[in-house]
Each structure stands twice: as C-alpha cells, then as structure tokens.
N, C-alpha and C positions, 0 to 999 in steps of 0.2 A: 491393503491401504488403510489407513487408519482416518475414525470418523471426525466432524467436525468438533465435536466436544473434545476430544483428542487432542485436535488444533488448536483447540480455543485455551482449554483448561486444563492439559496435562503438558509433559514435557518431549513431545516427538522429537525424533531424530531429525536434523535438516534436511536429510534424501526422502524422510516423508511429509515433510513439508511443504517441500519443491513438490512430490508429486503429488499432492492435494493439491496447491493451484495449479497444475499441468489437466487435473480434474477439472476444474472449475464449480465445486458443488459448491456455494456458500449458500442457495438459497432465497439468502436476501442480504441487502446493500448492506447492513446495518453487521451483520456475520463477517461481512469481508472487510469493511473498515478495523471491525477491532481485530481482526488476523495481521493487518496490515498493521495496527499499533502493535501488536504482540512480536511480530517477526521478522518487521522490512524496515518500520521508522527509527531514524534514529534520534536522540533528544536537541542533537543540533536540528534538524530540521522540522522537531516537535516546538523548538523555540521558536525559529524563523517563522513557522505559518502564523505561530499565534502574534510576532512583530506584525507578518502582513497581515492579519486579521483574515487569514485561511483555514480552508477546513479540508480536511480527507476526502467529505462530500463534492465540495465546490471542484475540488481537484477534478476529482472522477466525472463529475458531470460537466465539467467545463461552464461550470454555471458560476463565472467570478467574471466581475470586470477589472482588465488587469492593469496595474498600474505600474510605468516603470518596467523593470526586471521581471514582473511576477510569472509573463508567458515563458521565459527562459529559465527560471528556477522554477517553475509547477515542472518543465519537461527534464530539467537534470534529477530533480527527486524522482521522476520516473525513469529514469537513466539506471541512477544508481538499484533502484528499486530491480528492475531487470537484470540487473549485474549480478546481485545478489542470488537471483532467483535461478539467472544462467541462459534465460528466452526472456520472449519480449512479451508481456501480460497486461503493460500501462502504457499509455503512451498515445499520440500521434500518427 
C-alpha cells in the first residue's frame, strides 16, 4: 500500500488510492481534506461551496448552518464522493 505522502504528493494508481481510504490512515483532518481536493472534488463543486460559503471542514463536521439546499448538496457531494470511491466513507 502506498504512503500518505504518496497520496498527497506523488501520482498513485486509483486502486491505491481507493485503498488508502479503505485504510483510513490520514492522521489528521487537515491530511484528509487535501486528499479529498487532490482526488474526489471536483472544480464544479470547488465553485459551489465557495457560492455557499462552505468548506470541506464544515462538510465533515456538520458544523454549517444550512441554508436552503445546502443539507441536500453537502449529501450528493458525498454521494458522488462515494461513487467515486466505490463504498460509503462520507456521508449520513
């Protein structure tokens, strides 16, 4: 399995990507957010958060007061997130 710096800063295969989070080693929140810019966000949804004034953190912590749509797009960006991934790692 290949390590975080791996993840973060080289160019892994997607089967060892998937299983580095099937690990779950990040460590710390700050590791998994930019794995998550690196490998799961995509710029459409890098735009929307910043329209709703959301953050990766906020997501993951459920620490947003949601206005509107935002509880139903925080859960399809974790949808798709998991889609991608192939199991369920965010979410509800």
């Amino acid at each position: 399995m290949i390590g975080l710096d791996e993840l973060l800063s080289g160019t892994p295969s997607w089967s060892d990507v998937v299983d580095f989070w099937k690990e779950d080693d990040f460590c710390d929140e700050s590791y998994l957010i930019e794995a998550i810019k690196k490998h799961l966000q995509t710029e459409d949804q890098r735009n929307e958060l910043f329209k709703r004034r959301l953050t990766i953190e906020k997501m993951l912590n459920g620490s947003y007061v949601p206005v509107g749509d935002d509880s139903a797009f925080v859960q399809s960006v974790f949808d798709e997130w998991n889609g991608k991934l192939g199991f369920k790692a965010f979410g509800f």
